[in-house]
C-alpha positions in Angstrom: -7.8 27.4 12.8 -11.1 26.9 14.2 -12.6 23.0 14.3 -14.7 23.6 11.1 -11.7 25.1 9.3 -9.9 21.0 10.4 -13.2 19.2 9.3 -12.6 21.4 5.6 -9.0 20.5 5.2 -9.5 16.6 6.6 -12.4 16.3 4.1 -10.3 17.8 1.4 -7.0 15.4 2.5 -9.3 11.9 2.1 -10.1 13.1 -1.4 -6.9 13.9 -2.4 -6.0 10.0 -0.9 -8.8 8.3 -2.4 -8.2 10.1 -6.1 -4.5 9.7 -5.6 -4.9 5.9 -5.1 -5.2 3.1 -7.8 -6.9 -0.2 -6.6 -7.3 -3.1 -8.3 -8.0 -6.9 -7.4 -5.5 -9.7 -6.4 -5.5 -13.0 -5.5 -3.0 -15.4 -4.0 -3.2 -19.9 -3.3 -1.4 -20.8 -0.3 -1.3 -25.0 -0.2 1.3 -27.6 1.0 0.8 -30.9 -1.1 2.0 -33.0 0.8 4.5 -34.5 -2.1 6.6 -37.2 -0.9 7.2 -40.2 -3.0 4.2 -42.6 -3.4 6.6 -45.1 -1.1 6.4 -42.4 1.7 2.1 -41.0 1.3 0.8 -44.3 0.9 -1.4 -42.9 -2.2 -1.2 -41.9 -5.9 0.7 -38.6 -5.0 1.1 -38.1 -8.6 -2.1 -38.4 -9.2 -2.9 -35.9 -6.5 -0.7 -33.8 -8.3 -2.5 -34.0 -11.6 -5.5 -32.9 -9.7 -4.0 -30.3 -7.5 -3.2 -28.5 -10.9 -6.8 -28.7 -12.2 -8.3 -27.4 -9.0 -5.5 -24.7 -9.4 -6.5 -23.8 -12.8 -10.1 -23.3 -11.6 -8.9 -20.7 -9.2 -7.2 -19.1 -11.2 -5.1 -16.8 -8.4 -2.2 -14.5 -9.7 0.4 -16.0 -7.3 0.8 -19.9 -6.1 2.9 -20.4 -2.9 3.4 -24.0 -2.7 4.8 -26.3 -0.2 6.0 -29.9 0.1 6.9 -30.2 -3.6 9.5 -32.5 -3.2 9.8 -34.6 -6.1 10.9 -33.8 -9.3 8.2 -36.0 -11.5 5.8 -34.3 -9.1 6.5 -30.9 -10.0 6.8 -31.7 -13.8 3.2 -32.3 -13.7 2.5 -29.2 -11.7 4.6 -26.5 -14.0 3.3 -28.5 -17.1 -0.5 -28.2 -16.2 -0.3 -24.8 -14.6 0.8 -23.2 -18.1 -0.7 -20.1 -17.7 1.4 -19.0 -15.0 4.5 -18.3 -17.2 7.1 -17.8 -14.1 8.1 -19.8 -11.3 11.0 -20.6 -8.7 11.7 -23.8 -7.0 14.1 -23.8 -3.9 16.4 -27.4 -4.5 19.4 -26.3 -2.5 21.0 -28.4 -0.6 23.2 -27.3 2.3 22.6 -29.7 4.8 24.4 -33.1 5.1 21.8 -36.5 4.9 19.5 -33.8 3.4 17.5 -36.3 0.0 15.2 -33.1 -1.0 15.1 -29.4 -1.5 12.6 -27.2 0.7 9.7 -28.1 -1.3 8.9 -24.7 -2.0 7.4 -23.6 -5.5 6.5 -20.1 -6.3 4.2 -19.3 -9.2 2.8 -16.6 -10.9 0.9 -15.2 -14.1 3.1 -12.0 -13.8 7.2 -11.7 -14.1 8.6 -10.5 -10.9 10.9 -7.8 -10.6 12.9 -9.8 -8.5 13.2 -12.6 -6.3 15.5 -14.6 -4.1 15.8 -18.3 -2.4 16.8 -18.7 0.9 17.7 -21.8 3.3 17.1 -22.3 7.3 20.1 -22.9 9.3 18.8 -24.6 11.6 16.0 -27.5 11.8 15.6 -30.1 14.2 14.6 -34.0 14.2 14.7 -36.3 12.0 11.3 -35.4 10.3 12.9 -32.7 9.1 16.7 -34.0 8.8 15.8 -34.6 5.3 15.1 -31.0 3.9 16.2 -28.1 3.1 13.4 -26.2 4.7 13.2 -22.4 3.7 11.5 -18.9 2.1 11.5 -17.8 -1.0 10.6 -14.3 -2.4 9.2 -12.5 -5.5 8.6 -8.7 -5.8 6.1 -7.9 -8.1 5.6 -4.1 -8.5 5.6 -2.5 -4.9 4.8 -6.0 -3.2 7.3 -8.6 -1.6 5.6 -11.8 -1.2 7.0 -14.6 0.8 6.6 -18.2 0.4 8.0 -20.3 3.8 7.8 -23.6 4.8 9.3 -23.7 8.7 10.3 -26.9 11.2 7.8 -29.3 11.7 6.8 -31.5 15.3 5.9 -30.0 18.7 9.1 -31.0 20.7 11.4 -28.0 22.5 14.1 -28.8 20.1 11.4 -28.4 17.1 10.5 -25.0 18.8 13.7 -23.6 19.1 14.6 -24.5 15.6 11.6 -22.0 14.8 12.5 -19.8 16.8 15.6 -19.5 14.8 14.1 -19.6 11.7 12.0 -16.6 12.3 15.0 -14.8 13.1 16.7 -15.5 10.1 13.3 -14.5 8.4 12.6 -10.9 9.6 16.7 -10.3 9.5 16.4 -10.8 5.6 13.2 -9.3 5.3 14.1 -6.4 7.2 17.0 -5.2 4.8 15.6 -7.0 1.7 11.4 -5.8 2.1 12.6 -2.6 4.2 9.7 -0.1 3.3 7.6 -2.1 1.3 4.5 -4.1 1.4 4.7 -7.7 2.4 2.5 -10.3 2.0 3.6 -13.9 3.9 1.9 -17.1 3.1 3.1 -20.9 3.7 3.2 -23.2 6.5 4.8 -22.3 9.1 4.2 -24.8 11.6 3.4 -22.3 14.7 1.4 -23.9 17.8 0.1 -22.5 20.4 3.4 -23.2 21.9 5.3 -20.8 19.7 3.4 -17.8 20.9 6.5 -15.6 21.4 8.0 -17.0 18.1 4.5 -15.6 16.4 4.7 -12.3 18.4 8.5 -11.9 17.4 7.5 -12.7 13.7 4.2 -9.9 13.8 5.6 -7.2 15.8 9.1 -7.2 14.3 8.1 -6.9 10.8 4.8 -5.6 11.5 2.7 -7.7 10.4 -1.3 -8.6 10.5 -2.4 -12.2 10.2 -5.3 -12.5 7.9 -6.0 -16.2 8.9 -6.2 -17.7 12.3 -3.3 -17.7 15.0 -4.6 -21.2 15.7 -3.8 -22.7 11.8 0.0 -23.7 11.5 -1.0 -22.2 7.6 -0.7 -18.7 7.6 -1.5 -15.3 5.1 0.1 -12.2 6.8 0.9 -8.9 5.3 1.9 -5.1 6.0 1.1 -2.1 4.5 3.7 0.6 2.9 3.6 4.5 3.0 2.5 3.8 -0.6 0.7 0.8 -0.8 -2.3 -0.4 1.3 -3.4 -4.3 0.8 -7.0 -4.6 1.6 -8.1 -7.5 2.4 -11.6 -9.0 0.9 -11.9 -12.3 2.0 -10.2 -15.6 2.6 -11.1 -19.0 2.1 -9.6 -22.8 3.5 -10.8 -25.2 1.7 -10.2 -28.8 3.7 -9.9 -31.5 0.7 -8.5 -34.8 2.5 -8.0 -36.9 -0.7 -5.8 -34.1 -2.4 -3.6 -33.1 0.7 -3.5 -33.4 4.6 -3.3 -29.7 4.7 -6.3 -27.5 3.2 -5.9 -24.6 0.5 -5.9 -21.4 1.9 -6.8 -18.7 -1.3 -6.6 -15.0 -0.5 -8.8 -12.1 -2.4 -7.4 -8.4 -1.4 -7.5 -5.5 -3.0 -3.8 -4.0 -4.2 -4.0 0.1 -3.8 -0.8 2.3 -4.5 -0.3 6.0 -5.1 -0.8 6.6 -9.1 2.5 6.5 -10.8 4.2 4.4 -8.2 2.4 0.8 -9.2 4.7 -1.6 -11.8 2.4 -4.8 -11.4 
């Protein structure tokens, strides 16, 4: 086969892919609240709430990942404002002793998963974090697993190391639970320039690409599938220091899978 007979076939190949494919938009929110009780933020944090929601609303994403929902009034007045997004998970478990709150992870979305699943971190570190039960949630809608994580806060050795750990307890689950599929990460995960082997252990083992910045503790990262490609368009942090001390982070991509194989 000479070289034109390889530029025929390749040319033939991308047109098969590109007719075989079907794209379509979607959008995620990726925003820790900061929702302690108003004795702890020093502010209205219900109020903030309130707000939150009607910012929320405006977006209108597909998929929520929220972080630092920790009280329960507080995320009445998130699930009752946010009505069109008609499923959601919240992570309350408590398996740690002196733990007072759940992760603060809530998961929404306008579309019913497939499946899903709620996870705890073994390990944490400090008494900032004594308190929670800091962890990652799931939801597999159609052919895409998307992760919703809130890891061990401070900059101490200790607080390292109990990343370190989480991460491994992260890509162990993901590796048998996501194992061929597309993923999609968002939450904070706390990761300073400190933790550069954590990150690399967390990209390379489940081979992922960060659509944010390395140097933001809040993170979108994904990977492809043989039959799913997640395109990204654009991303956007939105810095909004009355609502939260941490800004918005809202993801556009585009969703493409082989015809026949897409359930979203």
């Amino acid at each position: 086969m000479n070289l034109s007979h390889i530029l025929v076939f390749l040319c033939y190949f991308c047109f098969y892919l590109v007719e075989s494919l079907e794209c379509h938009p979607f959008s995620l929110a990726s925003y820790n609240i900061h929702g302690l009780p108003m004795i702890m933020t020093f502010d209205e944090t219900y109020k903030r709430m309130k707000e939150i929601s009607e910012v929320m609303n405006t977006q209108n994403v597909d998929v929520i990942n929220f972080q630092e929902d920790w009280t329960t009034h507080g995320n009445n007045i998130l699930i009752s404002n946010l009505e069109k997004y008609s499923w959601n998970q919240r992570l309350t478990e408590f398996t740690h002793t002196y733990s007072i709150f759940g992760s603060g992870l809530l998961q929404m979305s306008k579309n019913i998963p497939v499946n899903s699943s709620q996870i705890v971190y073994t390990d944490r570190y400090g008494y900032d974090d004594m308190w929670a039960n800091k962890g990652f949630q799931i939801m597999r809608l159609g052919n895409i697993d998307i992760y919703n994580t809130h890891m061990d806060a401070g900059k101490t050795s200790g607080d390292s190391q109990a990343r370190e750990k989480e991460i491994n307890q992260l890509i162990e689950y993901a590796t048998t639970w996501s194992h061929g599929r597309a993923i999609i990460i968002g939450g904070d995960t706390n990761l300073h320039a400190s933790d550069v082997d954590s990150y690399d252990t967390l990209i390379n083992s489940l081979n992922l690409t960060e659509i944010t910045n390395q140097s933001h503790i809040d993170k979108f990262l994904y990977r492809n599938s043989t039959d799913t490609q997640l395109i990204p368009i654009n991303v956007t942090i939105v810095e909004n220091s009355t609502l939260s001390d941490h800004s918005m982070i809202y993801l556009n991509i585009l969703h493409c899978s082989l015809k026949g194989c897409d359930e979203m």
